[in-house]
C-alpha positions in Angstrom: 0.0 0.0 0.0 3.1 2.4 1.1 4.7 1.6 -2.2 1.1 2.4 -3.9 0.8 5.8 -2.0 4.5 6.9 -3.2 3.8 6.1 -6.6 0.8 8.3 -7.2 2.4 10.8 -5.5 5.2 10.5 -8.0 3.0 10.5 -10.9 1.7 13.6 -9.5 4.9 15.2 -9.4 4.1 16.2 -5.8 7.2 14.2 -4.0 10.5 15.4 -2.6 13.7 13.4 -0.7 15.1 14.9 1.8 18.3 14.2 3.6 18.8 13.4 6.9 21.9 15.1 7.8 23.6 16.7 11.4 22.9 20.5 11.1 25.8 22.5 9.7 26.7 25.8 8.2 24.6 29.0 8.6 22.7 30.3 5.1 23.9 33.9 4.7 20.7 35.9 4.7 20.2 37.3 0.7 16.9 39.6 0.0 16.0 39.4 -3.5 16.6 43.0 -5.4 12.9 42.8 -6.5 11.5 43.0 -3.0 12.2 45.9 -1.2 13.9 46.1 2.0 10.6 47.1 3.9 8.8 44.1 3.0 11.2 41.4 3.3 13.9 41.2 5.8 16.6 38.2 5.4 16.2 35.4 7.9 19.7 33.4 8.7 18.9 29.9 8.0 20.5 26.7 9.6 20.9 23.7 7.6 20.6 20.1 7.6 22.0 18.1 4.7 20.2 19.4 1.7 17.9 20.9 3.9 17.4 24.4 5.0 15.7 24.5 8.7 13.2 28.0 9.5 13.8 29.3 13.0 9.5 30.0 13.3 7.8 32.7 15.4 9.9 34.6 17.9 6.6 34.2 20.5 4.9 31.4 21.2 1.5 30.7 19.5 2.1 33.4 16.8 2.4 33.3 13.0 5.2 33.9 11.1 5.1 34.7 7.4 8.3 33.3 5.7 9.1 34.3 1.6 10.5 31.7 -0.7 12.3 32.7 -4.2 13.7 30.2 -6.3 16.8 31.8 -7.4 18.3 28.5 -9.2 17.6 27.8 -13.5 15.2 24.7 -12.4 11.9 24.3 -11.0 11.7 23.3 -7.6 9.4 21.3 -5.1 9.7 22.3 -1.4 8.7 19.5 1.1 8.5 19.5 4.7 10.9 15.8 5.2 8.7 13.6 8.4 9.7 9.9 9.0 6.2 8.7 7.6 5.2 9.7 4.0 1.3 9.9 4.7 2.3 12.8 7.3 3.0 15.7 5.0 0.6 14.6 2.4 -0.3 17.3 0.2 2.0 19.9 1.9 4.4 20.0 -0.6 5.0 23.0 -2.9 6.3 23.6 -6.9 8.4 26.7 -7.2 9.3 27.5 -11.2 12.6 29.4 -11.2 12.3 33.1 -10.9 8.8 32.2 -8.9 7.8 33.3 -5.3 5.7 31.3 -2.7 4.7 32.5 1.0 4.6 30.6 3.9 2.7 31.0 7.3 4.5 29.6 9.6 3.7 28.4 13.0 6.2 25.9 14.7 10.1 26.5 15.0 13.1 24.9 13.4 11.1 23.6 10.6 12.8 21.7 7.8 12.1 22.1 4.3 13.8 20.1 1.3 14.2 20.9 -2.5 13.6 18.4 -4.8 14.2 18.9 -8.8 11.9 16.0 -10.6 12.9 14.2 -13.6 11.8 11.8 -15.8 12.0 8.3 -13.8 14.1 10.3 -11.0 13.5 12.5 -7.9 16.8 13.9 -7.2 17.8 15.9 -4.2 19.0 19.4 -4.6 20.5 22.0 -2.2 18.1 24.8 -0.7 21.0 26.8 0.3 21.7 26.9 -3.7 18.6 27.3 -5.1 16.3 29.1 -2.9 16.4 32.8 -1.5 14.3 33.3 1.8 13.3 36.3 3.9 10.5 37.1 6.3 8.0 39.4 6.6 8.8 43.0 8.2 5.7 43.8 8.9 1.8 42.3 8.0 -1.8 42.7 9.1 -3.5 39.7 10.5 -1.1 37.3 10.8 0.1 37.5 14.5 -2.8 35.1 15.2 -2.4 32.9 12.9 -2.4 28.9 14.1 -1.4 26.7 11.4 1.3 26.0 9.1 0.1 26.2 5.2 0.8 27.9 1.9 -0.7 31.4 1.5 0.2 31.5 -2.1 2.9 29.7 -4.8 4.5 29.7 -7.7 4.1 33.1 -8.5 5.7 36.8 -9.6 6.4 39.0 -6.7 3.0 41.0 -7.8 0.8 38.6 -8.5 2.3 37.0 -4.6 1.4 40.1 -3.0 -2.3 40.1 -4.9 -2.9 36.8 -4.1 -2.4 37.5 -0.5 -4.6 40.1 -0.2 -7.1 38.5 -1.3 -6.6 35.9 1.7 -6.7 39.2 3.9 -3.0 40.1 4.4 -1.7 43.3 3.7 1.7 45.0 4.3 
């Protein structure tokens, strides 16, 4: 059944591998020239392997609201790497290169992998490579925020900050 599950997933191109490494160097913090420097601050990011880990809200029981650019020549698929498949189910996300997704965020040290898929292979790629990340500097209605989910993907900076707004935040 596992084996089932992994291959639909696959044919749905909704899969990443992660790696499952000790954490090691520190991601120097890059904001992308297109955003400017009051909307986005960088965010210093650990790593794990392959894997870049978010620090999460400062406070306890707040939200968070994390930027993703893919800054490599492929497109991407972000994953959040759990020791059982059928736990991040549908969480993961497809970034084209030059494309932005936003993240609310909710927990701390959260992992998240990159993945580039191609035919017959999922292969493994580094985050600190490919992907730029900064944090909101400021946001209506998100300090309340309980979950962890995707407020929008794969998308231009505009059309990111349009799509949003029409989930209710606002810079």
């Amino acid at each position: 059944m596992r084996n089932l599950i992994l291959l639909l997933i696959f044919i749905c191109s909704n899969v990443c591998i992660a790696a499952t490494a000790p954490a090691t160097a520190t991601q120097k913090p890059v904001v992308p020239a297109t955003v400017k420097a009051t909307e986005c601050v960088p965010v210093k990011l650990k790593t794990q392997g392959n894997n870049i880990i978010l620090p999460g809200p400062e406070e306890a029981r707040t939200g968070r609201l994390y930027y993703f650019k893919n800054t490599s020549q492929q497109s991407l698929w972000l994953d959040h790497p759990v020791g059982h498949a059928s736990a991040s189910a549908g969480w993961s996300s497809y970034l084209r290169a030059g494309n932005w997704a936003a993240l609310m965020m909710t927990r701390k040290n959260f992992a998240v992998s990159c993945s580039v898929i191609n035919p017959g292979n999922v292969d493994e790629f580094d985050c600190v490579k490919a992907i730029s990340v900064c944090v909101a500097k400021s946001t209506d209605n998100i300090a309340n925020q309980k979950n962890t989910y995707w407020l929008a993907e794969d998308k231009s900076w505009d059309d990111l900050v349009k799509a949003m707004a029409k989930r209710g935040v606002h810079f």
